[in-house]
NUKE-109183 format. One record per residue (C-alpha): chain; residue number from 1; x, z, y. Coordinates in Angstrom, 3 decimals. Layout:
NUKE-109183
NODE   kette    nr         xx         zz         yy
NODE       A   NUM          X          Z          Y
...
//
This chain:
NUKE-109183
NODE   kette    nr         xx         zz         yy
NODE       A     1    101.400     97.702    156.959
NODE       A     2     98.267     96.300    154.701
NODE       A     3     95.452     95.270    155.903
NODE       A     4     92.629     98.027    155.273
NODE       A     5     89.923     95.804    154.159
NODE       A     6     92.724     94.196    151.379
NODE       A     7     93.231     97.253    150.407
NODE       A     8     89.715     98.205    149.957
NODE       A     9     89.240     95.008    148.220
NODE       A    10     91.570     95.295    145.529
NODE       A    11     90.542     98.643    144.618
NODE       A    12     86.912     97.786    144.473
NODE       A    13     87.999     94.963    141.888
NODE       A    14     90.305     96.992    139.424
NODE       A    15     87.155     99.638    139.818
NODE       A    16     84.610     96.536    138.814
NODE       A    17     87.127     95.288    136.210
NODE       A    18     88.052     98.426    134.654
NODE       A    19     84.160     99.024    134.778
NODE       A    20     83.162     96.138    132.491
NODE       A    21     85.990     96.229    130.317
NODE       A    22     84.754     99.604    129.291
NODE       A    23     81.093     98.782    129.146
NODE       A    24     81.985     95.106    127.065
NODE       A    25     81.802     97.288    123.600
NODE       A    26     78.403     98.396    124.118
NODE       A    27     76.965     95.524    125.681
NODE       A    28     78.866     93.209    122.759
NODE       A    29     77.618     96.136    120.208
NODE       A    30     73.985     94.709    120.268
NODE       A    31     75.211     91.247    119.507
NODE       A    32     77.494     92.170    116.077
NODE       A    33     75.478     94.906    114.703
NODE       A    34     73.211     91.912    114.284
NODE       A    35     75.924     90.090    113.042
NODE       A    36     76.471     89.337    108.875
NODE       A    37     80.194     89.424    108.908
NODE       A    38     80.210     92.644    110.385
NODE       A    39     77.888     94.259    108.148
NODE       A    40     79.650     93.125    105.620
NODE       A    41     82.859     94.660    107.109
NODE       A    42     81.666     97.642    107.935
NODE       A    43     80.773     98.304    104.100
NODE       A    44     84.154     97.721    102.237
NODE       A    45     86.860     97.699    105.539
NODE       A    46     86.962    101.766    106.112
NODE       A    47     87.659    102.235    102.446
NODE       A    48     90.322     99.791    102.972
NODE       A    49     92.053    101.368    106.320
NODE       A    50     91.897    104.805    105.025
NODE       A    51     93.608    103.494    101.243
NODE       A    52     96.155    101.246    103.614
NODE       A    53     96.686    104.776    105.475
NODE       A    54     97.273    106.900    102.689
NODE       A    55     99.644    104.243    100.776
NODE       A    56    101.581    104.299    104.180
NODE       A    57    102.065    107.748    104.533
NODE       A    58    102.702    108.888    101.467
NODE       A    59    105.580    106.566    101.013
NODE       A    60    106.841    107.003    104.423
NODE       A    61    106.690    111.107    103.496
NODE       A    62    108.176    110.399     99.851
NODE       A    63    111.196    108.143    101.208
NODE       A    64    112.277    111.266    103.637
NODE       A    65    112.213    114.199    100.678
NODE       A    66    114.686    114.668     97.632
NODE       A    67    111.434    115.307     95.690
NODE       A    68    109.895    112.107     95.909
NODE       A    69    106.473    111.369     96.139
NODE       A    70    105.595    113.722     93.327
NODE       A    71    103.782    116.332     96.093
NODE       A    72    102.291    113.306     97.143
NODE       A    73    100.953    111.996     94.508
NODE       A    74     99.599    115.432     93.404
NODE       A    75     97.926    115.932     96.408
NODE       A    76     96.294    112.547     96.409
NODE       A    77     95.116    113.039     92.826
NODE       A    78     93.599    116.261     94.010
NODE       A    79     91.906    115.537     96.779
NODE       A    80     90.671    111.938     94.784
NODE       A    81     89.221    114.566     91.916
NODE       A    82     87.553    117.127     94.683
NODE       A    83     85.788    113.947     96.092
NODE       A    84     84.471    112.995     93.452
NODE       A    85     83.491    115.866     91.935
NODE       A    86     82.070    117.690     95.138
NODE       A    87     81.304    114.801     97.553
NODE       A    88     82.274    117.148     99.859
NODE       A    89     84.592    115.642    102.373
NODE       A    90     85.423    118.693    104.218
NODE       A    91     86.382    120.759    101.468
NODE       A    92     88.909    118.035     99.849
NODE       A    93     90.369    117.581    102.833
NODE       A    94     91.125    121.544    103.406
NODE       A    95     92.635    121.761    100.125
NODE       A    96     94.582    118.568     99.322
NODE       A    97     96.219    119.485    103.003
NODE       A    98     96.439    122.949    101.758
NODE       A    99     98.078    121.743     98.233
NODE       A   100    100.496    119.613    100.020
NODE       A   101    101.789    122.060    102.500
NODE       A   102    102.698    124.699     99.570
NODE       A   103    104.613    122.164     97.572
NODE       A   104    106.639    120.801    100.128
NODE       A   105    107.365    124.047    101.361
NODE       A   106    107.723    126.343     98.559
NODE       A   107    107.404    124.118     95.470
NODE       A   108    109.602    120.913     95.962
NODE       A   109    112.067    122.316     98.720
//
């Protein structure tokens, strides 16, 4: 059998470990906001993730279809000319999803 007291130990320092590893991104937050380089990343790097995103999934998506990435590529365009037109994030979302659906389902079986 353990010792009680171990026992109590160890799980009062995974608590007090789990504890600040949770609360290091808020207490390190105040530091970088601060920080140049990540202002600077925070302008230009979600662009960057969410074009690095798309690229991957649309030609992950286009390599598993007969079609191609034609659907793809529509739906892209789409929701690209919604944007821009609308700046209405919500609504090119809903319908570039919406666009995408139908022609993989009905359009480019």
């Amino acid at each position: 059998m353990t010792d009680t007291g171990y026992v109590i130990g160890v799980i009062a320092a995974m608590g007090l470990v789990t504890f600040a590893l949770r609360a290091l991104p808020f207490v390190g937050a105040l530091w970088l906001n601060k920080h140049p380089l990540v202002q600077r990343l925070g302008q230009f790097l979600p662009l960057a993730i969410m074009t690095l995103l798309t690229i991957h999934s649309a030609a992950g998506s286009a390599r598993e279809h007969a079609a191609g990435p034609l659907p793809e590529l529509i739906a892209i365009a789409l929701v690209v000319v919604l944007q821009w037109r609308t700046r209405n994030a919500l609504l090119s979302i809903l319908v570039g999803t919406a666009a995408y659906v139908v022609m993989r389902n009905f359009a480019f079986v």
